[in-house]
N, C-alpha and C positions, 0 to 999 in steps of 0.2 A: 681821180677815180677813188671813188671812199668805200666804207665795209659795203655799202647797199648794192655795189655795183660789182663788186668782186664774190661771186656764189660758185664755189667750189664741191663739185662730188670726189669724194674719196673710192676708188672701187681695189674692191679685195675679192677674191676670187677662190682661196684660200676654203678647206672645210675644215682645218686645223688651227693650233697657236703655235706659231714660233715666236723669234723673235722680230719677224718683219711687221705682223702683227698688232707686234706691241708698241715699235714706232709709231704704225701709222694712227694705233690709239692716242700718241700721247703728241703727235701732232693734230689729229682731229679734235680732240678734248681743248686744248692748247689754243687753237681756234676758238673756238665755243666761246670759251674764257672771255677771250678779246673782244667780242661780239661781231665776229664773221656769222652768218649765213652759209651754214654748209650741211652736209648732209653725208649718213656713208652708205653704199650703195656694197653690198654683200649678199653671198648665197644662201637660200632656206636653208635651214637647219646647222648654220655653220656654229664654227666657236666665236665670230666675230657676230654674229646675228646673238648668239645669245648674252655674250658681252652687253651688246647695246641693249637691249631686252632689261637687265639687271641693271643697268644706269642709267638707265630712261633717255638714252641718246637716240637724235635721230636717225631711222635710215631705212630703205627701202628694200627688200629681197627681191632678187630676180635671177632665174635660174641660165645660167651660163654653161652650157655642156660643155663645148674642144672649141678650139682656135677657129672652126670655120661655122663656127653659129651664130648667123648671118640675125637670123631670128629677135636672137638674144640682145644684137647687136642694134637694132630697129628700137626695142624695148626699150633699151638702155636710153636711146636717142629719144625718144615719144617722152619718158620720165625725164630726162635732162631740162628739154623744154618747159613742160610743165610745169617744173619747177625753178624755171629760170637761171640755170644753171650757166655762165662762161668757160668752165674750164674743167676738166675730168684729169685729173692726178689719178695715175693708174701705178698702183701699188707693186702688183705682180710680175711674174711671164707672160701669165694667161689674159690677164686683165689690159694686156699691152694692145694682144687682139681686138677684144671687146670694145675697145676702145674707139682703135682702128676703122670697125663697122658703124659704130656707132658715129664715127665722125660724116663716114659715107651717106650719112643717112641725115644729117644735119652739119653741114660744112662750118655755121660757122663756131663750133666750140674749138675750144683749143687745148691740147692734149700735154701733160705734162707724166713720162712716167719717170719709175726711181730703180735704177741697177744697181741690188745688194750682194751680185756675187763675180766673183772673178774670173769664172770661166769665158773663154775667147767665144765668142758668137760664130765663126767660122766655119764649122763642125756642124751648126743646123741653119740648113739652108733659107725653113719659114721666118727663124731669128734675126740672119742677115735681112730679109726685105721688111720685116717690120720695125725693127731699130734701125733703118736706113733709108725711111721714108720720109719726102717733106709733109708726109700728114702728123707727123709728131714734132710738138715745135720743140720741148727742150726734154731732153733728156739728162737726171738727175743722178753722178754717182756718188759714193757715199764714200769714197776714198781716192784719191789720187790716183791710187792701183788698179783699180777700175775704170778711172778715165783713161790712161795708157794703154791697158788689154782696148779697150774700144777703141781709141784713136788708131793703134794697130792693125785692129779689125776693119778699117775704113773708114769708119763716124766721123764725118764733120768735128773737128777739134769745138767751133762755135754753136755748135747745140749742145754742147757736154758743159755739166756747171755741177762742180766739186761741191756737196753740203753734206758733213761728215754726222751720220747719226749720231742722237743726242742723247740722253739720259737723264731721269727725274735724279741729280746727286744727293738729294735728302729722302730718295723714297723709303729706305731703312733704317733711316733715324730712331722710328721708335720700336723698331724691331727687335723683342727681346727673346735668346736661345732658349729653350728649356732646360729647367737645370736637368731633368733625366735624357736630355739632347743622347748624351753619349750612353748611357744605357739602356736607353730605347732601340741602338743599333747595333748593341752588344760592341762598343770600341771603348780600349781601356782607358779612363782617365787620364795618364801620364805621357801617352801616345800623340808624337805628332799627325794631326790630321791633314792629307792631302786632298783636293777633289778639283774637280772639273765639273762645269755645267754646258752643256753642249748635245745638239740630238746627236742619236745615235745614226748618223749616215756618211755616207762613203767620205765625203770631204773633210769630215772632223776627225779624221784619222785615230780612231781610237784602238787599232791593233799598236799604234805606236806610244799610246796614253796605257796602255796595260803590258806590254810590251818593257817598257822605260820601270813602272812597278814594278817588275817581275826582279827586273836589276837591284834596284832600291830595296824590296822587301829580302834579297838572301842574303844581303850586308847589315841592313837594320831592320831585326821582326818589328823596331815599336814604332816603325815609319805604317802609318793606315793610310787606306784610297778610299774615293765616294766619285760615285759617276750619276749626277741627276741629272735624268731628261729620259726622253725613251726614243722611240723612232724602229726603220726598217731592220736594222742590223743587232737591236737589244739583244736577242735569243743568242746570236751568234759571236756576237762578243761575251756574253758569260761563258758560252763552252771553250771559245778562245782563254781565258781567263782559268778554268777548269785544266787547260790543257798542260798551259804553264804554272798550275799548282800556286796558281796566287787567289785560287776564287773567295778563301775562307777573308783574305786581307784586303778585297776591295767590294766594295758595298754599290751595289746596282740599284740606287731607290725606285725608281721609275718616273714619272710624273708625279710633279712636286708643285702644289700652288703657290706656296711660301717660299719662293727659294731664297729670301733676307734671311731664312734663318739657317738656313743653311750657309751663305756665305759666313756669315757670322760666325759661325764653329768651326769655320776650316780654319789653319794654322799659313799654309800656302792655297795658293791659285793656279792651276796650270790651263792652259788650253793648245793642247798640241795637233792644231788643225794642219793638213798640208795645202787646202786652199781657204782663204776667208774675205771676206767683201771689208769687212770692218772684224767686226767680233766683240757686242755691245756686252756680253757679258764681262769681256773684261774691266770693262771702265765700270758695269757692277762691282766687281771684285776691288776696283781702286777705292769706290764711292765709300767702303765699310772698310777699309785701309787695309786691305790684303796684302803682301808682299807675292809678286805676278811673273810665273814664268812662262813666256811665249815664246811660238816660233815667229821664225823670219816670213813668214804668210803672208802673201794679200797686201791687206792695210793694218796688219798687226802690228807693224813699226811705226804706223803715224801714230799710234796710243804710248807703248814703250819704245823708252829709250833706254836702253839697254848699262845695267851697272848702276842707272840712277832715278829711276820708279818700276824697275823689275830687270829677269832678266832676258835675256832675248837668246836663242840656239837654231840650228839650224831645220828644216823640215825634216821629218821624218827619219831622225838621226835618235833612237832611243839611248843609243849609249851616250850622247850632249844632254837630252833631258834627265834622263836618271843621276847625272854628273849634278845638273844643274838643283835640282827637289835635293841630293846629299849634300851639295853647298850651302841651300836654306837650311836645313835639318839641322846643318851643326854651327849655323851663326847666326843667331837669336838676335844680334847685334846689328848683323848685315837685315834681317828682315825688317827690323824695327824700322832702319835708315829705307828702305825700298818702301814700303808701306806709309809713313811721313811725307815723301816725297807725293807718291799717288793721291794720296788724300787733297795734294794741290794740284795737282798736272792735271786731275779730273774737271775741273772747273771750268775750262777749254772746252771742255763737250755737255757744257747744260744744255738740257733738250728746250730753254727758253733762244738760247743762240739759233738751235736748228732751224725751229719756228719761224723765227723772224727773218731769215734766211731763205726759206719756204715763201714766205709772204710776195718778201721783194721781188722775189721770182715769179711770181703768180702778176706783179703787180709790172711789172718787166712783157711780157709776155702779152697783158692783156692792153700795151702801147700806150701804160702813163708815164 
């Protein structure tokens, strides 16, 4: 079976960008490249609609309300055909549904989604039956830790196939900081800079990433924070932040389209998530040689290895984190060595591995 026979829809469901987003950009691009036949299939008006729009990539809009829009589901299946589509890789939660319908409506496509978060499926009952249907042939996690909460949860061990998200490793190669970088946000020159890039929602645990600061900054004023991204909990985590009289020493950008230049000016990396599927910022954070402190989360440990390309603490333990940013702070020598390390451990997760990984799967599935 060769490119002509393998036409793949990408469906994103998504009206935002996070980071699942921007995988499933740089596996659909990534495609393209190789000359697949594919196409991505997203909501009017979204940020992945207007992505494609601005790169002249292909892809169709079709409006997807809730989980039981059967409608939508029909649509999806009418455009699949049409376009000669085999296989529908469903990006999202939502898009898992979509799918689902769409497959009711034309049996013979074959469904491939991708689980980027940790949480146990047990808890919502629509989750358990549509991740636990033989209408979905493989289901894709993107950590180990993922595939275990699922195997857990009941999943078929043999529908679950581990392809750990990937990373362009030279996307900020030629990413250069401003030199007014640090006076543009009012942080002193001489000042070690900390930051985290991460939305702002419940699982990125960022009362414990301000929190862990609040320790840091009453022992060392010239230790600074930067928190880029935005989300549900921004407002609330500033007055958080206000509360503990560290508002003036941690920097809330909001949405940031650059964020190369932002790793680039930070001195450390933290991401003190207490659940995470992966956490592709970090292996950004290795890609630009950051020296990287994570928690014990998710699939955070399949990236670091703890003492020898970052360091590793426990969940939601802010007196281990702030322990750990005061250990970076004051050995220039230990970051150097963490950072060196990273800059190679990262190479394990080029988003070219992913890809091909993706394929075979695709190519697996459709019984070459």
């Amino acid at each position: 079976m060769g490119k002509e026979q393998i036409k793949v829809l990408h469906i994103d469901t998504e009206q935002s960008w996070r980071g699942g987003q921007q995988q499933e950009v740089y596996l659909f691009e990534g495609m393209l490249k190789l000359g697949y036949d594919t196409c991505m299939v997203c909501q009017p008006d979204s940020a992945m609609e207007e992505y494609c729009q601005e790169n002249k990539l292909p892809y169709k809009s079709i409006s997807f309300a809730h989980e039981f829009d059967y409608k939508s589901g029909k649509a999806l299946a009418k455009f699949a055909n049409s376009y000669g589509a085999s296989i529908l890789h469903l990006h999202t939660g939502h898009s898992v549904s979509w799918g689902l319908w769409a497959k009711l409506f034309s049996h013979k496509l074959k469904l491939v989604a991708t689980r980027r978060v940790d949480f146990s499926i047990k808890k919502n009952p629509m989750s358990v039956l549509k991740y636990n249907t033989k209408l979905l042939d493989s289901l894709i996690c993107i950590s180990e830790t993922i595939k275990q909460v699922l195997i857990q949860d009941g999943i078929p061990a043999g529908k679950l196939k581990v392809i750990h998200s990937g990373i362009d490793i030279n996307r900020f190669t030629q990413t250069i900081v401003p030199v007014d970088f640090r006076q543009a946000w009012g942080i002193p020159q001489d000042a070690i800079l900390v930051g985290t890039i991460a939305a702002f929602v419940g699982h990125k645990d960022y009362p414990n990433f301000i929190k862990a600061a609040s320790i840091v900054i009453s022992q060392y004023p010239n230790v600074w924070f930067m928190a880029v991204s935005e989300g549900e909990l921004f407002e609330e985590m500033k007055l958080y932040a206000k509360e503990l009289n560290v508002y003036d020493k941690i920097i809330f950008t909001g949405f940031q389209q650059d964020v190369g230049e932002f790793l680039k000016a930070f001195d450390i990396f933290v991401l003190a998530s207490k659940k995470e599927g992966l956490g592709t910022s970090v292996l950004d954070a290795m890609s630009v040689g950051l020296p990287i402190i994570g928690t014990q989360a998710g699939g955070i440990p399949e990236m670091i290895n703890n003492r020898i390309n970052g360091l590793l603490v426990p969940v939601s333990d802010s007196t281990a984190l702030s322990n750990a940013i005061i250990e970076l702070a004051n050995n220039p020598e230990l970051r150097v060595s963490l950072a060196k390390n990273a800059l190679q451990s990262v190479k394990a997760f080029d988003i070219n591995i992913t890809i091909t990984q993706n394929i075979e799967l695709y190519r697996e599935i459709s019984g070459e």
